[in-house]
Backbone as numpy.savetxt, mean C-alpha at the origin, in Angstrom:
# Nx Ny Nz CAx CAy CAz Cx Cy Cz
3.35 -5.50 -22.37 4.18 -5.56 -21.19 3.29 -5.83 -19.98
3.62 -6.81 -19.02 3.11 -7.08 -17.85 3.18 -5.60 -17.10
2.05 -5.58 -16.72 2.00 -4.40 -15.55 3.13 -4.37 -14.37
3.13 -5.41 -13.62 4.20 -5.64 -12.36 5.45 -5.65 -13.00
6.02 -6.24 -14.05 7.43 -5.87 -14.88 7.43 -4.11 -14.62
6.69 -3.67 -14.60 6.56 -2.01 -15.33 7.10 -1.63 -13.74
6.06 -2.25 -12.40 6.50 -1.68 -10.95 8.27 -1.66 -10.29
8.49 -0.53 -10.25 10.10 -0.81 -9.86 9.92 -1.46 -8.21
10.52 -1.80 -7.56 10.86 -2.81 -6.52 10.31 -1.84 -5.10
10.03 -0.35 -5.28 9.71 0.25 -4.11 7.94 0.39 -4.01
7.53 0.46 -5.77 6.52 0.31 -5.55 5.44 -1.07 -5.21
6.75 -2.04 -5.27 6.07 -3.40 -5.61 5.59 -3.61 -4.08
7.06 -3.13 -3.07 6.60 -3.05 -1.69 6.09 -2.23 -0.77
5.72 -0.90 -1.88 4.38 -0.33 -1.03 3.41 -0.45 -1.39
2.69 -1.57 -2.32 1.94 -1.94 -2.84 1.97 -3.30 -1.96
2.59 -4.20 -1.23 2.55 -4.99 -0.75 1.95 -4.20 1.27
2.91 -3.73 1.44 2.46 -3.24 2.41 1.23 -2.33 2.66
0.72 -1.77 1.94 -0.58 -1.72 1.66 -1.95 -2.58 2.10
-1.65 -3.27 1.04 -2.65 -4.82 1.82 -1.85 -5.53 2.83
-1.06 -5.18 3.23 -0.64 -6.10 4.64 -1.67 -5.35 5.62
-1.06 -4.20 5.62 -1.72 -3.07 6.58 -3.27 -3.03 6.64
-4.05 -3.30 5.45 -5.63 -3.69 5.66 -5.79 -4.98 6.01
-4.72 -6.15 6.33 -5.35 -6.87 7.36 -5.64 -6.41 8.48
-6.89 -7.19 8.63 -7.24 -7.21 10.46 -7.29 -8.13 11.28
-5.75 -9.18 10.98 -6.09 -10.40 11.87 -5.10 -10.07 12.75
-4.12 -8.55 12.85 -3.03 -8.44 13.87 -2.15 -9.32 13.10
-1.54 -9.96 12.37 -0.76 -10.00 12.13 0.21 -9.56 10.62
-0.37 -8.13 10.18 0.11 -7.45 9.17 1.25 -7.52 8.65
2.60 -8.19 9.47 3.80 -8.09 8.89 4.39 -8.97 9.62
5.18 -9.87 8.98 6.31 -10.98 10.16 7.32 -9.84 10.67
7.97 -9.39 10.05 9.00 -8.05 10.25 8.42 -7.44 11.32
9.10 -7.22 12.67 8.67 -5.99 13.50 9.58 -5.78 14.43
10.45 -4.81 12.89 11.38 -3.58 13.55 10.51 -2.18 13.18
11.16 -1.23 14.31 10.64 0.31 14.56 10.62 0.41 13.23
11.23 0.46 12.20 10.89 0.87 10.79 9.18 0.30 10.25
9.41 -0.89 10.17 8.16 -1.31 9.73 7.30 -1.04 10.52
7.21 -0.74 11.69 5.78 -0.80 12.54 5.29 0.68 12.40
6.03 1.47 12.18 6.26 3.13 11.82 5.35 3.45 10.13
5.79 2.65 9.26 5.07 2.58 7.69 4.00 2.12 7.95
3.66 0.87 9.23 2.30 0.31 9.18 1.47 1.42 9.36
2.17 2.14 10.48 0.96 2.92 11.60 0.89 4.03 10.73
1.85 4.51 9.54 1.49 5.88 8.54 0.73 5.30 7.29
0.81 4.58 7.47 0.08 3.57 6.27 -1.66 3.64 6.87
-1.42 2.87 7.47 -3.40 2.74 8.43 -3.54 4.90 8.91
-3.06 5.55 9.04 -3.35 6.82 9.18 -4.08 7.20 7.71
-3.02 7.06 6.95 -3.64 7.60 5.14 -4.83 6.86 4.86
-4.69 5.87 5.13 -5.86 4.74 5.20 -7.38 5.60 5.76
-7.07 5.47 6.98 -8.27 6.05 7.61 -8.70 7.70 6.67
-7.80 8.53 6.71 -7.77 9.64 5.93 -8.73 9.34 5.15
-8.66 8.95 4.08 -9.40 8.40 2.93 -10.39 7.77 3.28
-10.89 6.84 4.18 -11.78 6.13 4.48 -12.95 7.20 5.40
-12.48 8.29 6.26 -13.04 9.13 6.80 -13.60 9.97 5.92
-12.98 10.34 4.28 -13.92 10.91 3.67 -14.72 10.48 2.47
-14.54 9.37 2.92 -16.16 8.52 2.46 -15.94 7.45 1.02
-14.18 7.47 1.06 -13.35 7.18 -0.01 -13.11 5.44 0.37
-13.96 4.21 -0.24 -13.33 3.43 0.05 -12.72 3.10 -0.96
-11.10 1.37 -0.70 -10.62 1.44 -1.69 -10.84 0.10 -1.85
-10.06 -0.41 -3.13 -10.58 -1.76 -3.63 -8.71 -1.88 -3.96
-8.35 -2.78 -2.58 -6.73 -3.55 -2.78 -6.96 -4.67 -3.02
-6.04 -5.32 -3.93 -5.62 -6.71 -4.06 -5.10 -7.62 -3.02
-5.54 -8.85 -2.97 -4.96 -9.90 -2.08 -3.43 -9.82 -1.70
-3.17 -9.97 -0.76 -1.65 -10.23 -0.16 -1.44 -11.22 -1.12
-0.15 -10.53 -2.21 -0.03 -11.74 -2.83 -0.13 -11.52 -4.05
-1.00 -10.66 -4.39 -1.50 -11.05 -5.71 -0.14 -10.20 -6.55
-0.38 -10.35 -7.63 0.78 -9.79 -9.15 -0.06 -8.54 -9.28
-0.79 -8.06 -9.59 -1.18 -7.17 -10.30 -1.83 -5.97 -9.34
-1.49 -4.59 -9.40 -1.83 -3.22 -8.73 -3.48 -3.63 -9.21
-4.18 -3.12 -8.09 -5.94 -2.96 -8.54 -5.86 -1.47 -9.28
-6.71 -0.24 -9.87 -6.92 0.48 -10.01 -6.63 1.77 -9.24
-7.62 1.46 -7.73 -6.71 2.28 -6.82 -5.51 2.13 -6.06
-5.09 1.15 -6.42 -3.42 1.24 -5.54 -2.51 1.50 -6.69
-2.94 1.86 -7.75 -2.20 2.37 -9.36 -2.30 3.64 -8.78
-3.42 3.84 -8.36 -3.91 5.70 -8.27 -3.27 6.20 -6.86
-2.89 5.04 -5.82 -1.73 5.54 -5.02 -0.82 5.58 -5.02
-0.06 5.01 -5.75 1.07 4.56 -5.81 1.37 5.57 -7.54
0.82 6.27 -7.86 1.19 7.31 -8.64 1.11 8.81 -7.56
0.50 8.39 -6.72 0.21 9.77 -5.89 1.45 9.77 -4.72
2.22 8.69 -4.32 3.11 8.76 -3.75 4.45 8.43 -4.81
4.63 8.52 -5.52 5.66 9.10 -6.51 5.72 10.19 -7.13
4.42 11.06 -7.01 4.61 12.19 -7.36 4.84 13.44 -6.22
4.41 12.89 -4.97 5.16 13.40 -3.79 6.48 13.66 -3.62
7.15 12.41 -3.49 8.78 12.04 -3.84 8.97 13.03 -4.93
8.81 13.46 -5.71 8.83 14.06 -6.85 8.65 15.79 -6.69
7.96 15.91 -5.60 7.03 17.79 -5.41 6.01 17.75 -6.68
């Protein structure tokens, strides 16, 4: 089974927004309603979180099909939130 078959549709787009949000050319998202600019800015917070403790990560291209390793390992860590 393809890995991305396996992603249901919420993780596909917080896995997308993800690497939107580690661009740094300013233009992270065509979309900019208060919703999205709100996920960017909690998105780049967790980001930094992790990056402040010495945690970098390795995301896939805008674009790409397939979760890297650590956005598997986030994107299990924010479903198990949703979850308690």
């Amino acid at each position: 089974m393809n890995m991305v078959n396996a992603l249901e549709p919420g993780a596909q787009l917080a896995l997308h927004a993800m690497r939107r949000a580690a661009l740094k050319d300013g233009t992270s998202c065509p979309v900019n309603t208060e919703k999205v600019i709100n996920a960017q800015l909690a998105m780049r917070t967790f980001a930094n979180i992790l990056l402040d403790a010495g945690r970098k990560l390795h995301l896939g291209e805008v674009g790409a099909l397939e979760p890297t390793p650590d956005e598997r390992s986030l994107l299990n860590v924010m479903a198990a939130a949703q979850h308690d």
